[in-house]
SELOMAR-240232 format. One record per residue: residue in three letters; x negated, z, y negated of N, C-alpha, C in turn. Coordinates in pm, whole numbers, plus 50000, padded with zeros to 5 digits. Example, Ala and Ser with C-alpha at 12.3 -4.5 7.8 and 13.67 -1.06 7.14 Angstrom:
BEGIN
ALA486815078050569487705078050450486805078050330/SER487155070850225486335071450106487105078749997/
//
This chain:
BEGIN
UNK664465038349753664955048649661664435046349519/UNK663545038949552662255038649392663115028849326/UNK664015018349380664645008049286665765013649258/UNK666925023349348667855027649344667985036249216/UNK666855041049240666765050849070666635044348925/UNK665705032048946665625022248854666805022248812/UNK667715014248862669005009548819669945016848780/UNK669815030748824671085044248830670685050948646/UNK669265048448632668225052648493668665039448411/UNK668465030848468669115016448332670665015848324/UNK671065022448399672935025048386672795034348289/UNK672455043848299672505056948212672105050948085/UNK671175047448050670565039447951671535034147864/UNK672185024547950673325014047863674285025247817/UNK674675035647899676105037547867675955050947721/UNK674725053147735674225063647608674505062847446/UNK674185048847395674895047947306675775046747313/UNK676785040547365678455044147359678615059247318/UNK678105062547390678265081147387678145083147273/UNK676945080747207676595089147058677505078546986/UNK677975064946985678955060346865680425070646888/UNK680455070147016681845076847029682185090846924/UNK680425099046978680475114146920680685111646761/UNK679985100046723679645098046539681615097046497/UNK682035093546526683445084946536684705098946544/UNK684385105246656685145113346648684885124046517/UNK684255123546403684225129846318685585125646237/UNK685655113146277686715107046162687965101846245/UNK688665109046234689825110546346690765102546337/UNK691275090646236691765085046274691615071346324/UNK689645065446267689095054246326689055055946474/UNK688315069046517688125073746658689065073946760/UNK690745075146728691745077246796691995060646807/UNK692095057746716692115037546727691505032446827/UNK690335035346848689675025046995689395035647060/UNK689415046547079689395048547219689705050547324/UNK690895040947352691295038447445690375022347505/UNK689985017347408688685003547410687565011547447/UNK687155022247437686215026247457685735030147575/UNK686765038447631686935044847777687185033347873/UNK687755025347831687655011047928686175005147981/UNK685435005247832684444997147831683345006747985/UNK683765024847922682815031047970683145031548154/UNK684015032248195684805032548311684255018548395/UNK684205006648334683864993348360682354993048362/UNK681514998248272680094999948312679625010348468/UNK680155021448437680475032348555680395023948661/UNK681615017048677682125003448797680554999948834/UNK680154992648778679244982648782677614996248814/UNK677985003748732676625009948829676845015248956/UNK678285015349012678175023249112678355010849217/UNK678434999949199678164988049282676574983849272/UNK675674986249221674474982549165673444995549266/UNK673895007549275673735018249343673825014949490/UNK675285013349497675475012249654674964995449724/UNK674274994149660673864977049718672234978749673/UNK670964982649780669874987649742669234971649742/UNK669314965049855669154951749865669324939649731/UNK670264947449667670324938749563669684944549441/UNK669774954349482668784960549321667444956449326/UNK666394952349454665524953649534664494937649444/UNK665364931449318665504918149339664654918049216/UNK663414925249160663024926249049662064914949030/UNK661914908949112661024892249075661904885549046/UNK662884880749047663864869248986664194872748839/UNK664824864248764664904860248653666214868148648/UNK666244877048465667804886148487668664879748582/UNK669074866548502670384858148552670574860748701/UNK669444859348756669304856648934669434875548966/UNK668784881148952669354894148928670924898048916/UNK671224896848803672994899648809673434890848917/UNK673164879948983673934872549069673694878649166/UNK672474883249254672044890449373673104904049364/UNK673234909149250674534922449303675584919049327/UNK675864907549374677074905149399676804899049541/UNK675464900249608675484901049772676754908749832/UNK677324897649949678404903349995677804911150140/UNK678454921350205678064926950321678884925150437/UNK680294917650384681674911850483681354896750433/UNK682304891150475682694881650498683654872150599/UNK685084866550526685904862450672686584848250591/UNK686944836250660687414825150618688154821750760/UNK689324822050734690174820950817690434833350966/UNK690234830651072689794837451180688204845051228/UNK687634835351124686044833151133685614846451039/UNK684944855351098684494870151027682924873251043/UNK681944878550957680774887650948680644895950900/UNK679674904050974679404916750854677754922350900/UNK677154925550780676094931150737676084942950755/UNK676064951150878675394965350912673884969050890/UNK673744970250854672104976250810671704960550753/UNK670464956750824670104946250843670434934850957/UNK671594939851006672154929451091672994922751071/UNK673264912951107674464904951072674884902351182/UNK676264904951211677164903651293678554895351319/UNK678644886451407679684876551395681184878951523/UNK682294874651469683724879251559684364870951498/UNK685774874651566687354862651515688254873351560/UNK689094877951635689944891151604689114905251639/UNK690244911651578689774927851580689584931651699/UNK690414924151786689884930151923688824922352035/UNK688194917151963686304913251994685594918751944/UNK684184919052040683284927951981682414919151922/UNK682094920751840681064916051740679424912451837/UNK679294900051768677944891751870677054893451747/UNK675894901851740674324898251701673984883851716/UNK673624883251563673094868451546671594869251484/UNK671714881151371669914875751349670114893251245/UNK668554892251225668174905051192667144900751021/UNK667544913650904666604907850819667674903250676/UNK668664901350683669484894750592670164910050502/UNK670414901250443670694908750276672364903750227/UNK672874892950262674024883850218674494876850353/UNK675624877450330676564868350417677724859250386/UNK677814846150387679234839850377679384830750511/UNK680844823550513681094819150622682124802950558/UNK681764798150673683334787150626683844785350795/UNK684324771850773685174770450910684604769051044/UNK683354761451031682344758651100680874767351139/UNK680304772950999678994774751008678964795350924/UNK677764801450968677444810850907676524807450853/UNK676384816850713675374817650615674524828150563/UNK673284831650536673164841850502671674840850424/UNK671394853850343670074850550271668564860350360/UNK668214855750412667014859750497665884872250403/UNK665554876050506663894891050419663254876150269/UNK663224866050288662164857550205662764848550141/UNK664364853950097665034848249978665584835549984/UNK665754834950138666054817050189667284818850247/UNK668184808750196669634807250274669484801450415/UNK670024803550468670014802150627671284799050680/UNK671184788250810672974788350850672654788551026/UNK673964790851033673894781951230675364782551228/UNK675574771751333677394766151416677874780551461/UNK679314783851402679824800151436679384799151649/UNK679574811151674678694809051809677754802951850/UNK676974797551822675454798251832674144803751799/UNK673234803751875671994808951792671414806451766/UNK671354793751754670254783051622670724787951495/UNK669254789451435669494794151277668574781251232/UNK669134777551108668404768751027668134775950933/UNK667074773150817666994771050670667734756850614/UNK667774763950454668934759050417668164756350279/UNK667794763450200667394764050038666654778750034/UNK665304774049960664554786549933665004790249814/UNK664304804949761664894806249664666484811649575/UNK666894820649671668554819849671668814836349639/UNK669294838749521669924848449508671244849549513/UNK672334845649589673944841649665674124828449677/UNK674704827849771675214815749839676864815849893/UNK677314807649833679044809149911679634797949940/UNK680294798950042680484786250156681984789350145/UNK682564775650137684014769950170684694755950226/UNK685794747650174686054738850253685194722250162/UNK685304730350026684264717549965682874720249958/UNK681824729050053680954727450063680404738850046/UNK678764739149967678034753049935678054752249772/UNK678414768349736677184767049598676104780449621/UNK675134775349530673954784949575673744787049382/UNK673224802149405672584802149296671494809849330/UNK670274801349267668564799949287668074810949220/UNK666994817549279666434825049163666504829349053/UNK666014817848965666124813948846667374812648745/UNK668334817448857669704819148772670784803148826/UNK669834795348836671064777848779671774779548950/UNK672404770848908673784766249018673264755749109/UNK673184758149213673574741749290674654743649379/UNK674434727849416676294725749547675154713649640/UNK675694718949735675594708049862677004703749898/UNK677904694949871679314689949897679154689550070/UNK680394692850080680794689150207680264673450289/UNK679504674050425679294662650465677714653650405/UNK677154662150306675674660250239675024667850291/UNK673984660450304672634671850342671694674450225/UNK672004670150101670814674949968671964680449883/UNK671194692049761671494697349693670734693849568/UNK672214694049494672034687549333672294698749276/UNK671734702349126672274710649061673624709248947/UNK673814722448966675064721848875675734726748768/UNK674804738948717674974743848624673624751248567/UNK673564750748447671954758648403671414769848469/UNK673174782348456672654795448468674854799848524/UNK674494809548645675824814748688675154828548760/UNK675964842748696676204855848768676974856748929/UNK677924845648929678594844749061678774833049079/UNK679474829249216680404815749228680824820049370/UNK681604803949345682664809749464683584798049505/UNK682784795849653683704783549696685514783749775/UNK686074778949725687564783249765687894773349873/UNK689304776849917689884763849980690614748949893/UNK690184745749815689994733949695690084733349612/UNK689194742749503689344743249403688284758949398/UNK687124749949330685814759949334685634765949176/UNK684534781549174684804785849045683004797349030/UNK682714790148912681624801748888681504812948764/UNK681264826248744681114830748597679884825148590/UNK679374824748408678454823848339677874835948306/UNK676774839148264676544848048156677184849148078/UNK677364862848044678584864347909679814866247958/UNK680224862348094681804863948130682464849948137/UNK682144837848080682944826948084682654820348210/UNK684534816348276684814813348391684714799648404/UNK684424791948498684654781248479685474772048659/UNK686124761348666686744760148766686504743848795/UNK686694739048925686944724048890687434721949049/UNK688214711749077688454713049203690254706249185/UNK691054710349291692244708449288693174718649189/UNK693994713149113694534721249026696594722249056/UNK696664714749159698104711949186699214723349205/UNK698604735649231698904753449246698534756749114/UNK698474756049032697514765148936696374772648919/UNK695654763248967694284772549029693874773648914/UNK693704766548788692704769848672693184779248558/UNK694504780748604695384792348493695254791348395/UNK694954779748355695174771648173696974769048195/UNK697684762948258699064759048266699084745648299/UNK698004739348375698174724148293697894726148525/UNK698304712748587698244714148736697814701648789/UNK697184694548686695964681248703694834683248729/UNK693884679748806692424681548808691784673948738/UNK690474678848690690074675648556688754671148667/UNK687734665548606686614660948629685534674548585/UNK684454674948626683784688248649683674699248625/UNK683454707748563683344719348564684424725748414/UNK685354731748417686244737148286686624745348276/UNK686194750848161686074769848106687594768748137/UNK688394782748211688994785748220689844798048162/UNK688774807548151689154822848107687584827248064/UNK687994839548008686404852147918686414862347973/UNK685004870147957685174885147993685224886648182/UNK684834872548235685254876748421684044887048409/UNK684234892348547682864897348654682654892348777/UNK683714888348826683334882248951684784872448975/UNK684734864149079685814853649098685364853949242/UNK687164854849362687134850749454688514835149476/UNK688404832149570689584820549583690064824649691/UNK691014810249789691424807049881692444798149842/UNK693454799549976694494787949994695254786849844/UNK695064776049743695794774149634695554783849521/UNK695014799949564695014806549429693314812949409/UNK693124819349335692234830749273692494841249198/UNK691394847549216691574863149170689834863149095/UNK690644870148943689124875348854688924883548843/UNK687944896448822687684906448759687504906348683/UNK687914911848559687764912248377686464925948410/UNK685864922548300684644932248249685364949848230/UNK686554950448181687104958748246687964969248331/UNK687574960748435688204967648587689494958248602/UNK689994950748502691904948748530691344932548619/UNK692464929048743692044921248817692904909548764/UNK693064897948788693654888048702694184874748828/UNK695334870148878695354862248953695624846348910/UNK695634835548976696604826048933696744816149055/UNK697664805549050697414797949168699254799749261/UNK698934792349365700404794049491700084814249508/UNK701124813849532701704827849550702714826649697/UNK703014818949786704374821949850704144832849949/UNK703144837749957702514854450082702404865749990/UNK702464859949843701914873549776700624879149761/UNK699664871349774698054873849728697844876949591/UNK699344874549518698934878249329699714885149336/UNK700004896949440700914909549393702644898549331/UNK703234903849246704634896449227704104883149095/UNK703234881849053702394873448946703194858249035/UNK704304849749012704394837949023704934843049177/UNK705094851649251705934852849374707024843249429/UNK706864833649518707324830249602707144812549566/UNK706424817049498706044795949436704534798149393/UNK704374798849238703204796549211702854803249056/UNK701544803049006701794806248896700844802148795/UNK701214795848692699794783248634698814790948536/UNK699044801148536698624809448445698094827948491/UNK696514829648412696634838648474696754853048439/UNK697394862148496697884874848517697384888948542/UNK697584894848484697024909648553697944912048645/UNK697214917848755698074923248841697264936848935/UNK696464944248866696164959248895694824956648812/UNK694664975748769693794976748685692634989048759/UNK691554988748710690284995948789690054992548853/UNK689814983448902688524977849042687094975148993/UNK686434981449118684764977449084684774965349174/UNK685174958949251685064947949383686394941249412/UNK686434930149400687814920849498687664909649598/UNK688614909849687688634900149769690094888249784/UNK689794884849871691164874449859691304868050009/UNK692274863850107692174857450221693354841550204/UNK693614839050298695074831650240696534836950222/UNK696694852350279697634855750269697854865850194/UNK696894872050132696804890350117695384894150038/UNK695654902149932694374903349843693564920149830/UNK692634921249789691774932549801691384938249718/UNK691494956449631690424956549548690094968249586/UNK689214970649512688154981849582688064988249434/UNK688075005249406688105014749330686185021149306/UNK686075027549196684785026649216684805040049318/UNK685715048749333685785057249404686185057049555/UNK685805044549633686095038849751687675037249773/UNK688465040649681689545033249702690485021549728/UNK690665020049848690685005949909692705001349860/UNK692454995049784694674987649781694304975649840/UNK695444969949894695474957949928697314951749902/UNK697894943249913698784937549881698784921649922/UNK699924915049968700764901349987700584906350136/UNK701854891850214701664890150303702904900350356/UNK702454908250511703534917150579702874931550451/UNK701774936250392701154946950319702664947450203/UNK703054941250156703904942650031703394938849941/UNK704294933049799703974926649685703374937349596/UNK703334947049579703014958749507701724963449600/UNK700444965549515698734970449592699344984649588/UNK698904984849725699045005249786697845002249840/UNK697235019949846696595027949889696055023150040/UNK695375015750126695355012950232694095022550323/UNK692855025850241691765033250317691145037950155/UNK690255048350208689295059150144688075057750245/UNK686975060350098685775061650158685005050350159/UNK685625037750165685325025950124684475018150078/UNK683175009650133681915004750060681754993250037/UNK682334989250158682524967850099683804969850192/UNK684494954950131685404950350197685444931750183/UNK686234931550273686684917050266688064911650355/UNK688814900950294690114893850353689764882250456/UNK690664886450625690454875350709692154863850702/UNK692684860750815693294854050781695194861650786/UNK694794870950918695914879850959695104892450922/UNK693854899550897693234912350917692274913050774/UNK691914925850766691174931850701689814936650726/UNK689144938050686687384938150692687144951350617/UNK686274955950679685564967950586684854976550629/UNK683814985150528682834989650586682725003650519/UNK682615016550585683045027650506681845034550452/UNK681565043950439680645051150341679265054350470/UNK679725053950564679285056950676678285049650764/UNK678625038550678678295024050756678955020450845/UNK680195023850911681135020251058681835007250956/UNK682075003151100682764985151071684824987951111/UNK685384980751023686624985251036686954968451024/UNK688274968051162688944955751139690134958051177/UNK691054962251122692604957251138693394949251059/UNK694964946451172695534934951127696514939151035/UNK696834926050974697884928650839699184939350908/UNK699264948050820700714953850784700484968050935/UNK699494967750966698754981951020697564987150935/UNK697455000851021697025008950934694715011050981/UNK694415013250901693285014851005693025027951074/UNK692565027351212692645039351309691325039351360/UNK690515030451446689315027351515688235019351458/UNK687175026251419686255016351393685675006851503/UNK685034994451510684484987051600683254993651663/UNK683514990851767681744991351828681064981751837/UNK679634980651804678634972451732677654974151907/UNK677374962551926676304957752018675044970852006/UNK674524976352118673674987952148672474982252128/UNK672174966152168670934962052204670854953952055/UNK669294952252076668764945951912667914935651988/UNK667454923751864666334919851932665644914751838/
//
């Protein structure tokens, strides 16, 4: 509670002067009517961000790391699904499945973060260490000390350390090189990987033959290339991605033929990238069908059998995440929710009785 308040007191903090420029401003009514509609964005988008900073105690929890490594730790995920392959973070458990109608197998106790790829689970342990084991098994390895997120896909890991910088373990390596000074997020896709910087600048490198880098250009470039400004977070998958702008409006680019970018490039592709819904504090992405999350637990989702247009799908809402046919999510409650595309959710899962 003692950090939870920290952070809820340094939200308040930031958003205070806004307040008093706003109040100074509205004296003079026609500078004041000019931006504030810039204004209420900005304030709505901070809001966002404290109320993800709030509801993630684990990540607020992170006051020995370096800012950089800090802002990256709030973006600990509590789902996670890559293809069929699904987890989720109930308390301190982490829990592993493949359809909605399995029950979820206990794998290890203590973790804070979860990602997955085709093969292996991942997660960040009580002592700040990435950790993996083969999906169904219960060998856990260490992986890299030091880890404030880690995200796993088909070209490998990126981790970002403490200290803020980037590394990648490529697919098929067993050492990790670094890769960038300093990254808030990253995010391994299905070919074509992407991290923010400090400051908001995106950067991409990987396969570009879909439009994954939403410059217009569908060549792959050699390492790492600013793409877009202003992100908050970046997810991928099959051919496309999805950004969060600083505020709230979500941004896609990439293959489209399921509709993961809402109608943005529908039924081909689109090299460039797009708004395609505005207010989200959180997004996700699967290969067929995309996710955002409201700061008010408002869950839309869209592509696929869901429809090209994001509707209303659940309330109450605390994390979510995209599987390959289904949906992931976790409500205010802590109950685990998995249904399949183009149904509605009705039953939460039941979670294993025994601990160990």
């Amino acid at each position: 509670m003692k950090n939870t308040s920290h952070v809820f007191n340094l939200c308040i903090c930031e958003l205070e002067p806004l307040r008093r420029v706003a109040h100074a401003r509205s004296t003079q009514r026609p500078v004041f009517w000019k931006g504030v509609a810039e204004r209420w964005r900005t304030l709505l988008s901070m809001a966002a961000a404290c109320t993800v900073l709030v509801a993630n105690p684990a990540a607020a929890s992170c006051a020995q790391m370096s800012p950089v490594g800090v802002e990256a730790a709030q973006h600990r995920a509590r789902l996670a699904g890559y293809y069929e392959h699904k987890l989720a973070l109930v308390d301190d458990r982490v829990y592993e499945w493949r359809s909605p109608q399995e029950k979820p197998r206990l794998v290890l106790h203590g973790a804070s973060h979860v990602a997955v790829s085709k093969s292996h689970g991942y997660a960040i342990d009580g002592k700040q260490r990435a950790v993996t084991w083969p999906l169904g098994s219960a060998r856990v390895d260490s992986l890299l000390d030091d880890v404030a997120l880690i995200s796993a896909g088909d070209s490998g890991l990126l981790a970002i350390r403490c200290d803020g910088s980037l590394w990648q373990r490529r697919a098929g390596e067993a050492t990790w090189s670094r890769s960038a000074d300093a990254a808030i997020h990253a995010w391994v896709g299905d070919g074509a990987d992407y991290y923010v910087a400090p400051g908001g600048r995106l950067y991409a490198r990987g396969l570009a033959h879909r439009g994954q880098y939403g410059d217009g250009r569908l060549a792959e470039r050699p390492g790492w290339t600013a793409v877009a400004e202003q992100a908050s977070e970046v997810v991928g998958h099959t051919g496309h991605a999805l950004y969060r702008r600083m505020d709230g409006a979500v941004l896609g680019t990439g293959g489209n033929r399921f509709g993961p970018l809402a109608s943005h490039g529908l039924g081909d592709k689109a090299d460039r990238w797009g708004v395609i819904f505005e207010g989200a504090a959180a997004i996700a992405t699967g290969s067929r069908h995309s996710l955002a999350l409201r700061p008010d637990g408002s869950l839309y989702i869209w592509g696929g059998p869901e429809g090209v247009q994001p509707r209303l799908a659940m309330q109450g809402v605390a994390h979510m995440a995209a599987g390959l046919e289904d949906t992931i999510a976790i409500d205010g409650q802590g109950r685990l929710w998995n249904w399949p595309l183009g149904q509605r959710p009705s039953v939460a899962m039941q979670l294993p009785a025994t601990t160990r």
